[in-house]
Every structure is written in C-alpha cells, then in structure tokens.
C-alpha positions as CSV (number, residue, x, y, z in Angstrom):
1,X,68.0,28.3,79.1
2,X,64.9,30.9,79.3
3,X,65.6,34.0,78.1
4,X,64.4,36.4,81.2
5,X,64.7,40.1,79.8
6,X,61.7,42.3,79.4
7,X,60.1,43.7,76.5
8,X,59.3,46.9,76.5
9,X,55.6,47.1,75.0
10,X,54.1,50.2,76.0
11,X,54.9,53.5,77.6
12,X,52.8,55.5,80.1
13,X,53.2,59.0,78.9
14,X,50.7,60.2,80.9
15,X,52.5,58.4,83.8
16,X,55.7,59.9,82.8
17,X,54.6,63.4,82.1
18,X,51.1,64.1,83.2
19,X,51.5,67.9,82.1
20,X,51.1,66.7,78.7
21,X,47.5,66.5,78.9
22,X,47.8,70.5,78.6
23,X,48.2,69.6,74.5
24,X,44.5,67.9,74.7
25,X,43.3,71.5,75.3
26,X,43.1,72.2,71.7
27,X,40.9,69.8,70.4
28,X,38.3,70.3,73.2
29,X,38.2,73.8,72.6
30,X,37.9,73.9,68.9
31,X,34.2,71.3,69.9
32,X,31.3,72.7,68.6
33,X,29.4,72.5,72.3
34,X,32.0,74.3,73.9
35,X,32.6,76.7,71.2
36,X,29.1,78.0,70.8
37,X,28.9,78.4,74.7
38,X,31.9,80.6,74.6
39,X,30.8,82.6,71.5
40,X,27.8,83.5,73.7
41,X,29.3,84.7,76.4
42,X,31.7,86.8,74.9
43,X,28.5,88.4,73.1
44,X,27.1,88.9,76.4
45,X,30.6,90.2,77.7
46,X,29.8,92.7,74.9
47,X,26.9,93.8,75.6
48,X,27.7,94.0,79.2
49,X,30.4,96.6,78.3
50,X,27.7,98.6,76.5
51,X,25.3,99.0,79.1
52,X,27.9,99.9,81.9
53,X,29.2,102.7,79.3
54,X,25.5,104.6,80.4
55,X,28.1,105.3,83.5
56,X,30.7,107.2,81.2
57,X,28.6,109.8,79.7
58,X,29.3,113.1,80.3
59,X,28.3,116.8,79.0
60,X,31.3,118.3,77.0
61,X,30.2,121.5,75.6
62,X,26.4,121.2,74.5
63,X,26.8,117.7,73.9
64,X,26.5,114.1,75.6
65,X,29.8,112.4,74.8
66,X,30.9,108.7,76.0
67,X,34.4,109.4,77.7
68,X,35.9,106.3,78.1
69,X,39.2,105.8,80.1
70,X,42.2,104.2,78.8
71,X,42.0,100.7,78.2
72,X,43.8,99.0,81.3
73,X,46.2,96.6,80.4
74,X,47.5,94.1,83.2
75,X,49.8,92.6,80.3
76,X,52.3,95.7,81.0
77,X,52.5,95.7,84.7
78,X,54.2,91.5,84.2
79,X,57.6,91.1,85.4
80,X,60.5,91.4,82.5
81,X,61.6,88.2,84.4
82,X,58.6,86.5,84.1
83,X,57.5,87.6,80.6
84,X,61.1,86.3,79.0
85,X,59.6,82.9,79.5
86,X,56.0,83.9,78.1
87,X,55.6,84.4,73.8
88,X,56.1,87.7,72.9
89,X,53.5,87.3,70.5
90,X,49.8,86.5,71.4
91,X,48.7,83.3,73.1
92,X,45.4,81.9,73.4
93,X,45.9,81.3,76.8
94,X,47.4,84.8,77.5
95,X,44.5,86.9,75.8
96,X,41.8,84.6,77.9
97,X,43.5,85.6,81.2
98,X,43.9,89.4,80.2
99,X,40.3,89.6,78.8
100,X,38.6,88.9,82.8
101,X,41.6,89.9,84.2
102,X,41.6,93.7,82.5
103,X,38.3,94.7,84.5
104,X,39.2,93.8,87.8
105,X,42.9,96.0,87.3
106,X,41.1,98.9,85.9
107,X,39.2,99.1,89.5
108,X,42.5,99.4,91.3
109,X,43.8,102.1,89.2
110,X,44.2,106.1,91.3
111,X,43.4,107.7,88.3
112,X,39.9,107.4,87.7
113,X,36.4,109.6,88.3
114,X,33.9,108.2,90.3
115,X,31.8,107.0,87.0
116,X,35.0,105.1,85.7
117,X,35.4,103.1,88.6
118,X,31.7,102.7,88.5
119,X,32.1,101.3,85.2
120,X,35.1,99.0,85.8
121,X,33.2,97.8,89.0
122,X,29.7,96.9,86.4
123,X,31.4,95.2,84.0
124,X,33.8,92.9,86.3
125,X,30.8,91.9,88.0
126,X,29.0,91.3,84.9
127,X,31.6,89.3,83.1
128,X,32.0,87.0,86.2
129,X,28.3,86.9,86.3
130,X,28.3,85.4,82.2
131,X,31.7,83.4,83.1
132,X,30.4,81.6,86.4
133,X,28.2,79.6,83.9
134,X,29.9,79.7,80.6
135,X,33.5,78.7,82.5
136,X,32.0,76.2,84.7
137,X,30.7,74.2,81.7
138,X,33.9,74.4,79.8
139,X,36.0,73.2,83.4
140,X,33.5,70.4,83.9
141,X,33.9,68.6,80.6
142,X,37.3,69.6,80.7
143,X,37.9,67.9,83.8
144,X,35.9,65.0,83.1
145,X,37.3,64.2,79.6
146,X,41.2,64.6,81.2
147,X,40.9,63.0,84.3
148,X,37.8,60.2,84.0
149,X,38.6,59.7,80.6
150,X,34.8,60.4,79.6
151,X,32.6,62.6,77.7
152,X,29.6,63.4,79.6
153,X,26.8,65.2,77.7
154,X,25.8,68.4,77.0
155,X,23.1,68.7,79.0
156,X,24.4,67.3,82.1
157,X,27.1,69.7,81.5
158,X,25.2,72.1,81.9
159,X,23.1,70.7,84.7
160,X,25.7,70.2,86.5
161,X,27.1,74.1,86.4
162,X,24.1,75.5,86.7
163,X,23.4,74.0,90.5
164,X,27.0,75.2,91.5
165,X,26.5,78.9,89.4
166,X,26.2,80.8,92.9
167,X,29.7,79.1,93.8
168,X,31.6,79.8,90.6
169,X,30.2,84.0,91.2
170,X,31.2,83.9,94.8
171,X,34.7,82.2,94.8
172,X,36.5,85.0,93.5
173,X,34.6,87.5,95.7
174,X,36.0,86.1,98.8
175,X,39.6,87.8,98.1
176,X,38.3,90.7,96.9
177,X,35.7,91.8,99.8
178,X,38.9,90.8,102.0
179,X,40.5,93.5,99.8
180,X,37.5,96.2,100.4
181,X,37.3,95.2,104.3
182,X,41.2,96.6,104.1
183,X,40.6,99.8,102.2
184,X,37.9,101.3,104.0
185,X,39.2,102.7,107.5
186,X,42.6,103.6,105.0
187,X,39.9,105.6,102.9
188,X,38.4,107.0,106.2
189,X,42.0,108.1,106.8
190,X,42.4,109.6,103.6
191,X,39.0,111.5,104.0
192,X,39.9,113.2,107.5
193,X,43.1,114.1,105.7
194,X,41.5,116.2,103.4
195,X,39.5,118.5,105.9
196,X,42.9,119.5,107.6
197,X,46.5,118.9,107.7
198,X,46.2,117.2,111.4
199,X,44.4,114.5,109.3
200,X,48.3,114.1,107.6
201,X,50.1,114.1,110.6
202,X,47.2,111.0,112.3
203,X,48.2,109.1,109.0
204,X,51.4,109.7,109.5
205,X,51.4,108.5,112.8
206,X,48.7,105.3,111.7
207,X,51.0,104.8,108.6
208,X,52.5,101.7,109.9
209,X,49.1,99.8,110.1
210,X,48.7,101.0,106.3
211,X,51.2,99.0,105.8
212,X,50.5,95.8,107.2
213,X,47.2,96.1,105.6
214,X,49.1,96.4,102.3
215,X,50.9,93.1,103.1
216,X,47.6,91.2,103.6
217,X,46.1,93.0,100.5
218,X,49.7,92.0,98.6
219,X,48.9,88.3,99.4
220,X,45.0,88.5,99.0
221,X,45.3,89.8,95.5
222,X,48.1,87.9,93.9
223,X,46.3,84.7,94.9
224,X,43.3,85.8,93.6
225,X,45.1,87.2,90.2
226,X,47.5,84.0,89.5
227,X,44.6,81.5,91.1
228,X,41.3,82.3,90.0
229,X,41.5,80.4,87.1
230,X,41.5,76.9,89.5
231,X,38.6,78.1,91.5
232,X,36.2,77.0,88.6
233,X,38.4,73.3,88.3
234,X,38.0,73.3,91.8
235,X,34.1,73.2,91.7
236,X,34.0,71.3,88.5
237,X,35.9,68.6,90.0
238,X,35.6,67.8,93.7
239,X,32.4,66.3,95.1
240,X,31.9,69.1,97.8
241,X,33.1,72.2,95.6
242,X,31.9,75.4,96.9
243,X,33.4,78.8,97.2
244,X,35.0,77.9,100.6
245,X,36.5,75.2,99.1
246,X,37.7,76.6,95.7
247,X,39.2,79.9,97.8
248,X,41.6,77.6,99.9
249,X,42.5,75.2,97.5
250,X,43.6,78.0,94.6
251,X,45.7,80.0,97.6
252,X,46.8,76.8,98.6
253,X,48.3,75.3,95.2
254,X,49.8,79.0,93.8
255,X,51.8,79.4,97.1
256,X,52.2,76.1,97.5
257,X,54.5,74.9,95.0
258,X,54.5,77.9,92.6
259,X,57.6,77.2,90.5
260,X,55.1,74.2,89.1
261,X,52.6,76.5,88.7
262,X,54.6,78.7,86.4
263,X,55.9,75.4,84.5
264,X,52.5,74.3,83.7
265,X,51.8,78.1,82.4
266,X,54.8,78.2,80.2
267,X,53.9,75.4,78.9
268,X,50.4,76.0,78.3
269,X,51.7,80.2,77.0
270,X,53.6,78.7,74.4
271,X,51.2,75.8,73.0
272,X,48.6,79.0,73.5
273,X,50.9,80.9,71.0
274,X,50.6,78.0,68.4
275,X,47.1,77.2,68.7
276,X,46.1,81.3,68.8
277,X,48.1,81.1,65.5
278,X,46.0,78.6,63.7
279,X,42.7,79.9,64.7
280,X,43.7,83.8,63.5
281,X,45.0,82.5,60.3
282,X,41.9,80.2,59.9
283,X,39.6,83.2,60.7
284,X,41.7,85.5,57.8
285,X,41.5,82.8,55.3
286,X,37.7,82.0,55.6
287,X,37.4,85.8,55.4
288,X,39.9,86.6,52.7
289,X,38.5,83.6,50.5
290,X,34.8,85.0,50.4
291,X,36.3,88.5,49.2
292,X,38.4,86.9,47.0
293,X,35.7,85.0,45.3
294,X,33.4,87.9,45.2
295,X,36.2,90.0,43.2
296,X,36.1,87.5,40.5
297,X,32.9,88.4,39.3
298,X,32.5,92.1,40.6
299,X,36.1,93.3,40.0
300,X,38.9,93.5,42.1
301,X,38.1,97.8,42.2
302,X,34.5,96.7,43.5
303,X,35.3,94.4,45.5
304,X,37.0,96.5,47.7
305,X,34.7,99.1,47.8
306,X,32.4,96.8,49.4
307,X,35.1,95.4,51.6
308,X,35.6,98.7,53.0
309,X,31.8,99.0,53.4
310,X,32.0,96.0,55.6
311,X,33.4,97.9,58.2
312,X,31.3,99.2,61.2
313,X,33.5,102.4,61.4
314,X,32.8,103.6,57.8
315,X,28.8,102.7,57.3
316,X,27.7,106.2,58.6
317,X,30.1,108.4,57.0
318,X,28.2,107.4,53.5
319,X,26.5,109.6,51.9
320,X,22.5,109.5,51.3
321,X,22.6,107.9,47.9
322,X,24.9,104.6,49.0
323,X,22.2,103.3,51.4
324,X,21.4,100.7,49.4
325,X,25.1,99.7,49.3
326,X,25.4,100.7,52.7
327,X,22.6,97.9,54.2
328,X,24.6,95.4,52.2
329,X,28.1,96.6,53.1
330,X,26.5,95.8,57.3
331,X,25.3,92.5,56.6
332,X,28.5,91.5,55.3
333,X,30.2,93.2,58.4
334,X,27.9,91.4,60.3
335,X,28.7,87.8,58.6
336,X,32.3,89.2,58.8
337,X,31.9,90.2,62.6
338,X,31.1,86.7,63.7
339,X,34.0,85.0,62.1
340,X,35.8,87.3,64.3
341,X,33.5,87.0,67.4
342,X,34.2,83.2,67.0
343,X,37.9,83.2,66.8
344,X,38.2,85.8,70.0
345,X,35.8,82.7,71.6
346,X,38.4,80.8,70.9
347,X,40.6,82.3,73.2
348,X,38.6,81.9,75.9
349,X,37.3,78.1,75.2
350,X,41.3,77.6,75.4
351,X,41.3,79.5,78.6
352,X,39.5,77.3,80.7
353,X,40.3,74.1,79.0
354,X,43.8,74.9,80.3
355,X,42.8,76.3,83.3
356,X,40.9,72.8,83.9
357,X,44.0,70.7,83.5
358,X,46.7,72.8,85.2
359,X,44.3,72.3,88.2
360,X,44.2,68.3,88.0
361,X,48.2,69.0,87.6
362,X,48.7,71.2,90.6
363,X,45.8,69.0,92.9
364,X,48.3,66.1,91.9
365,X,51.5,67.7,92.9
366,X,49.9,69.4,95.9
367,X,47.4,67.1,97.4
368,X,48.8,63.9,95.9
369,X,45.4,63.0,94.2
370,X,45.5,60.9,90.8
371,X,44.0,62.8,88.0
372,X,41.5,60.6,87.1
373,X,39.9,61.7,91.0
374,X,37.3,63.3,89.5
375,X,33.7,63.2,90.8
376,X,31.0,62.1,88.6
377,X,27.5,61.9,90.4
378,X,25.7,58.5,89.4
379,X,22.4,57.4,89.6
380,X,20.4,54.5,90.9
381,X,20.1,52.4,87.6
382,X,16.3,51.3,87.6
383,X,14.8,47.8,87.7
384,X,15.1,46.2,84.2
385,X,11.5,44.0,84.7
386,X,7.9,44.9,85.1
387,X,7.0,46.1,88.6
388,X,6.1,43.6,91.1
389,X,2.5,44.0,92.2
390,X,0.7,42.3,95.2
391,X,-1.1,39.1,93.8
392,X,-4.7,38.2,94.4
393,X,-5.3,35.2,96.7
394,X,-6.0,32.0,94.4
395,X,-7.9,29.0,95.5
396,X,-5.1,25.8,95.0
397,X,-6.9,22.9,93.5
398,X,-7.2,20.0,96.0
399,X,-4.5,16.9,95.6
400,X,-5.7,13.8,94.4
401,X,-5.7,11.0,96.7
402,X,-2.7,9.2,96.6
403,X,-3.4,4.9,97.0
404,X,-1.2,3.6,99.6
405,X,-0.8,0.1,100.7
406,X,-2.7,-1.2,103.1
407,X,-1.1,-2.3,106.5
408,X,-0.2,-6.0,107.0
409,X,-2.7,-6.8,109.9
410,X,-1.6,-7.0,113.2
411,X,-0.4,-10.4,114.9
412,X,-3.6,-10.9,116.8
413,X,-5.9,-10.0,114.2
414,X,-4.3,-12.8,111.7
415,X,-6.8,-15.4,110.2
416,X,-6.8,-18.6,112.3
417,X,-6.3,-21.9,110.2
418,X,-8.5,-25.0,111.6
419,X,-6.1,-28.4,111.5
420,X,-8.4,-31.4,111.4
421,X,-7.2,-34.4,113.2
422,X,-7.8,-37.6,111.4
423,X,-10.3,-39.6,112.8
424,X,-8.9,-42.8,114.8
C-alpha cells in the first residue's frame, strides 16, 4: 500500500508574509555604495542649510546676527492614536521621514517673517534637489535587489537615476503647486481685508469657498505627507515612471487601502528602532574606544581636555596660547564629526530602503502586481564572432572530366557478320 501523505520540505515565507522583506532593509543600508551616497547628501543637506541662513540675517543693535526660527518639528503635531503604535524612542525610519519632512512643515507655519519662510522655502527645495538623486539610487537597488532578486551595479544605479532626476524633483511638486494654486485668491482675500473692514465682511461672506479649498488642500497634503516616500519606488520601479505616474500611484495606494499602509510602517518604526539602536551604539563605541585608548598614554585628566577640545562649540572660546592644541582639538572634531555624519546617513539609507519595499508591498496589495514586477532595461547582447564582411569574387577551378561509358551503338549501326555458304 503506497503511502500518499506529503512532505513538507520547504516554506515560502516570502509567499506567506511578503512584508517581511522590510527586515532586508538593514543590511542594504549598512552597504558601503549606498552608504557613502547618503553620507554625501546629507553633507550637501548641510551645506544647503548654510547658504539659505544668508536669508535669516538681520541687524540687532549695531550688529548682524543670524536669527533663526524655532526648529519645526512635524513629530509633535502626530496623532496620540497613531503614535501609541510608533517607538517612543528614535527610529531609523522615523528620523529619515522627519529630516525632509521638517522643511516642508516649517513653510506652512503663520508665525514666520517673510525671510523665514524664505528660508524654509530654500532649503526644502534644495534638499529635494540632493534627495531626487541620492533617494532615487537608494530606491532603485532597493527595488531591484527585493523584487528581481538582483544586484545591479553601481554605475547603472546611478545611470539609471540620473535620466529620471527631473522626475524624482517634480513628483512631489505636483501636490504642493496644487496647494499654492489654493492659497493665492485666499491670500488676495486676506490682503483686501487689511485695507478696510468691508474686506472682513467679503471674507465673511466668501468664507464658505475657504473652506472647500481647505478640503482639497486637507487631501492634497496628507497624500503628499504620508506618500512621498513611494513616489521615488514608483519611478525606480515601473518601466514608464514619471511624475504623472508616481503622483497617482502614491495618492492612490495611501487612500487606497491605508490600514496596510500603516501595518507596513509599524512594522518598519519598530525594526527602525532596533536597527537606529545598533548604529548609535556602534558610532559611541568607535568614538569612545579612540579616547579611551588615547587616555592610556596621555592621562585620563588630558585626555579629556582634548576631548572637550574636539568640540566645535568650545574651539573659539580658547585663549591665544592653546592654538596649537586648539588645531588639533578640530581635526579630531572633524575625524569625530564624520563618525557622526555617517551614522545620521544611516538614517536616511534606512529611509528609502524601506520606503522601496513598502511600495513593492502596497503596489501588490493595491494593483495585484508580484513583487518581483520590477523593470530592468536589457540590452541587445552583441554577436559573439568576427563581423561578417562581403567576400571578393574567386575564380572556381574548372572540374575534371569525368570518363563515362560510351553508348552501346545503335541497332542499325551494329557490325554486319558475312556467313559463307559452303561451296556445293
């Protein structure tokens, strides 16, 4: 009698719970390609936040002074509801969403002078300027080593970003001029309201629209803030990703099924937490180590007097005759300062790495499309052998006669015998 059960041999986890390619995210992150491409662009990010503080100075007293507003912090304004399900500690992929996420709030904010907003206008467009490119790279070998299964290179990475960087920059516009096209007869209102009060009573009377517009704004920018992160999976992923394209799909997946949405970042929040954890503790220990070395054979008294030299905020209150100290104590800071720059790269590597593979997750649930749907241009392979060339004419030797028998001859043309008769 044959025994007819089954034997189970294998599971499908990715069959069975797709979402768990979310836990890949770390270990692309952490690669030394994607890495360095994040560590400079949060440089750039930097730098960007230097040049639009030229916007913030003012003359206090006799003196030019920076006055910078309050830090915005869109972290405040989530739900209680919501943020009972988030880490209450950081999370790699919380502090990537906040960092390009912060700008953008800060523009919306009434209590502002004109060179604030200025300044929060600058530097969200130049942080989406450095993130078009450095987030499209990190979503395109995201998506292609989650969903193909393959590691394409470097420089096709890059390649391939680069001729959709005008996309990635104009995906989240499309939202946000929406936004603008909304606010500028309501500022027109608000301007004829300050020349008189008849000005109140009109927006009184136009209130209503105000608020209609506010309903479309509502929906415009909570797409824009909970979807922006799957415009650049959108483009990374599909054959014909543009803006268009990346706009409707992000919209389309948040309010389409947005209880998976917030599974997928709960899930990714808390791993965040973990992984955030490691890299901090990694960045203190490779830190801590050098200075603990160093007290061995300085003393542990000296050891923190250069320490505390290796800090940007105490270099120029030294006095004159600590410069030598002082160079050395800002080379440290800077060695120092790019263990830390790395580690906040970190966050954002993380970032789109999830971002990447909560799209292939929501494209799945929403559109029905298997993960591994991922477009990868290929090329025409080329011929393996030597070119074919036109040949010149040759001159084929002539065949050698070939014998053949000769023809029996015909029945006429046969010998004729002579019979003699005997004689009689």
């Amino acid at each position: 009698m044959t025994d007819e059960r089954g034997v189970l041999r294998r599971i499908a986890w990715r069959e069975l719970f797709p979402w768990l390619i979310i836990f890949r995210a770390f270990r692309l992150s952490i690669s030394p390609p994607l890495l360095a491409v994040a560590t400079l662009a949060v440089m750039l990010t930097y730098v960007g936040s230097w040049v639009g503080s030229v916007f913030l100075i003012q003359k206090v007293g006799e003196e030019w002074k920076i006055v910078a507003p309050p830090a915005p912090r869109l972290a405040e304004q989530t739900p209680p509801a919501m943020a009972r399900y988030l880490p209450g500690e950081g999370s790699s992929a919380n502090e990537g969403y906040f960092r390009l996420a912060d700008p953008v709030y800060g523009v919306f904010r009434r209590e502002m002078t004109m060179n604030q907003a200025a300044y929060f206008v600058f530097v969200s467009l130049w942080s989406l300027a450095v993130w078009a490119l450095a987030g499209g790279i990190i979503t395109r070998r995201a998506v292609v080593e989650f969903g193909a299964e393959e590691t394409p290179g470097f420089v096709e990475t890059v390649k391939f970003a680069a001729r959709r960087y005008l996309w990635y920059f104009l995906a989240p516009l499309y939202p946000l001029a929406g936004v603008m096209l909304l606010m500028l007869p309501i500022a027109g209102l608000g301007l004829l309201a300050s020349f008189t009060d008849l000005g109140v009573v009109l927006a009184g009377i136009l209130w209503i629209f105000v608020i209609l517009a506010g309903l479309v704004a509502a929906w415009l920018l909570a797409g824009l803030l909970f979807g922006f992160p799957l415009m650049w999976g959108t483009i990374s992923a599909e054959r014909e990703g543009d803006a268009f394209e990346a706009f409707s799909r992000s919209f389309s997946y948040v309010y389409g099924k947005p209880l998976h949405y917030l599974f997928y970042a709960v899930i990714a929040a808390l791993f965040g937490a973990l992984c955030w954890a490691v890299a901090h503790y990694t960045a203190d220990i490779i830190i801590e180590f050098g200075f603990w070395s160093f007290s061995w054979g300085m003393g542990a008294d000296e050891a923190k007097r250069i320490e505390n030299l290796a800090v940007f905020d105490s270099i120029p209150s030294l006095g004159d005759d600590q410069r030598i100290a002082r160079f050395g104590g800002i080379l440290i800071a800077l060695s120092t300062g790019l263990v830390r720059l790395v580690e906040s790269a970190f966050t954002l590597s993380f970032f789109w790495c999830v971002a990447a593979a909560i799209y292939l997750l929501m494209r799945q649930d929403v559109d029905d499309k298997e993960l591994d749907d991922v477009y990868v241009p290929t090329e025409a392979p080329a011929p393996k052998g030597p070119t074919a060339t036109a040949a010149a004419p040759t001159h084929e030797p002539t065949p050698a006669p070939v014998p053949t028998a000769e023809a029996p001859p015909a029945p006429d043309q046969r010998p004729v015998e002579t019979v003699q008769e005997p004689p009689q």
